[in-house]
N, C-alpha and C positions, 0 to 999 in steps of 0.2 A: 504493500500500500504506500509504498515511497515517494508514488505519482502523485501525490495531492499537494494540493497549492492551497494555502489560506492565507486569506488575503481580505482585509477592510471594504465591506459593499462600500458601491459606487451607486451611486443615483440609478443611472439605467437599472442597475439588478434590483429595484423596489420588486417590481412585477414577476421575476423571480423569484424573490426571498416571500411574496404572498403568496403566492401558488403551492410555493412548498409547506406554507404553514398551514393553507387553507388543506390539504391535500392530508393533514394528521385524521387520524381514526375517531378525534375527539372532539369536533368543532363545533363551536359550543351556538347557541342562541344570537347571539352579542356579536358574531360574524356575520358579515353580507356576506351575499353571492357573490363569487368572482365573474365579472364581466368587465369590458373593456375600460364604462364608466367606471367602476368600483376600482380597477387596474391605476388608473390616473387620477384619482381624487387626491388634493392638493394637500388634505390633511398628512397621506401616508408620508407628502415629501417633507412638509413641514415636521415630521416626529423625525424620521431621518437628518432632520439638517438639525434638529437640537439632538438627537444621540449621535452625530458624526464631530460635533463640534467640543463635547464634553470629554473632556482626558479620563475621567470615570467610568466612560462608556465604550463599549466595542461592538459592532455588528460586524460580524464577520461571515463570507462566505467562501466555503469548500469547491473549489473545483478540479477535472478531472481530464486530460482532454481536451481542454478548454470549455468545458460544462461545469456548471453548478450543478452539485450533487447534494451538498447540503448546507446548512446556516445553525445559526446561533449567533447569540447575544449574552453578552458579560459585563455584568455591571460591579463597580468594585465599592463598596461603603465603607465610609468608619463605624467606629462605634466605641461606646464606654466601655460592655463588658469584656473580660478576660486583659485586662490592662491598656484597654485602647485598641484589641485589635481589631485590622480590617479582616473584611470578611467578602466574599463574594458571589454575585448570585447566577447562573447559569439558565438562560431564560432564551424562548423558541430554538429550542434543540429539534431539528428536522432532518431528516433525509430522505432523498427521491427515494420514490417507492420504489425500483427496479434495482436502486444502491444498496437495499436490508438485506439482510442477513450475511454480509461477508465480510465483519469487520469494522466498515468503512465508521460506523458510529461509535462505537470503542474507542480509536482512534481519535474521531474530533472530540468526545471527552475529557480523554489524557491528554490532547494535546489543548484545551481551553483549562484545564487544572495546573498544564504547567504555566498558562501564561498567568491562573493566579497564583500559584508560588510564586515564581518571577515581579509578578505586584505587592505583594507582602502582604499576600493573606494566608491567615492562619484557619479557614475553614472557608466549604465550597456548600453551597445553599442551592439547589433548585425545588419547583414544584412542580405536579404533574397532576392531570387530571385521573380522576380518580376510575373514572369509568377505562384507562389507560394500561393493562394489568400486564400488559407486557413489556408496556414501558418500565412497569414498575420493577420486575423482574432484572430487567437490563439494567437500572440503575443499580439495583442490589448488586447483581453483577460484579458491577463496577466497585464496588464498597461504600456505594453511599446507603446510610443507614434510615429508615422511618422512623426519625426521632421527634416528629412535632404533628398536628393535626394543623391543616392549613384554612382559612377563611377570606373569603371575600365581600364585599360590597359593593355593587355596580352600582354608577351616581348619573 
């Protein structure tokens, strides 16, 4: 799997990085339809240009070939407890559906874990939805443990 390239989305890949998120086994309520309007609505670009612009933020996408094969997004926080450490959360972890089961997500895990070592965090945070059970597995997997019940609020 040495072929893969990650590398910081770029404007153009919005409609990439939605397809692939839209395209998870779990999408929820709270997502539209992907269609060409919903592909270009000027919100997706304005959330992109404030997480491209924030040194705390990474969207980044995998590619292969020169295809995008998967994404994710790393966000790095501080925080009080454990003596100040930062901490980080791993958020739309996706991969093209013809790209599972060979590794290829394993791979961008360990490789966004190393980029929070590399940032000085002392612990890696994502959620998943829960209807998601083989995600859950896969993150087990990987050694992340189900140590919290998660909530939300939509506003």
């Amino acid at each position: 799997m040495s072929d893969l390239i990650y590398r910081d989305a770029r404007p153009e890949d919005i409609p990439t990085i939605l397809t692939l998120c839209h395209a998870g086994d779990a999408r929820g309520a709270d997502t539209p339809p992907l269609d060409q309007e919903t592909l270009t609505d000027p919100r997706y670009r304005a959330a992109f240009d404030e997480i491209s612009v924030d040194p705390n933020h990474r969207l980044i996408v995998v590619e292969r070939d020169n295809e995008i094969v998967g994404t994710l997004q790393i966000s790095f926080l501080p925080g009080l407890p454990r003596f100040g450490m930062r901490r980080a959360i791993l958020e739309n972890v996706h991969i093209r559906a013809d790209q599972r089961g060979n590794g290829l997500g394993s791979q961008m895990v360990q490789w966004a874990v190393e980029r929070c070592r590399e940032g000085g965090c002392g612990i890696v945070q994502l959620t998943s939805n829960k209807i998601r059970l083989d995600a859950h597995r896969f993150y087990r997997k990987l050694g992340f443990e189900q140590t919290h019940e998660g909530f939300k609020l939509l506003l």
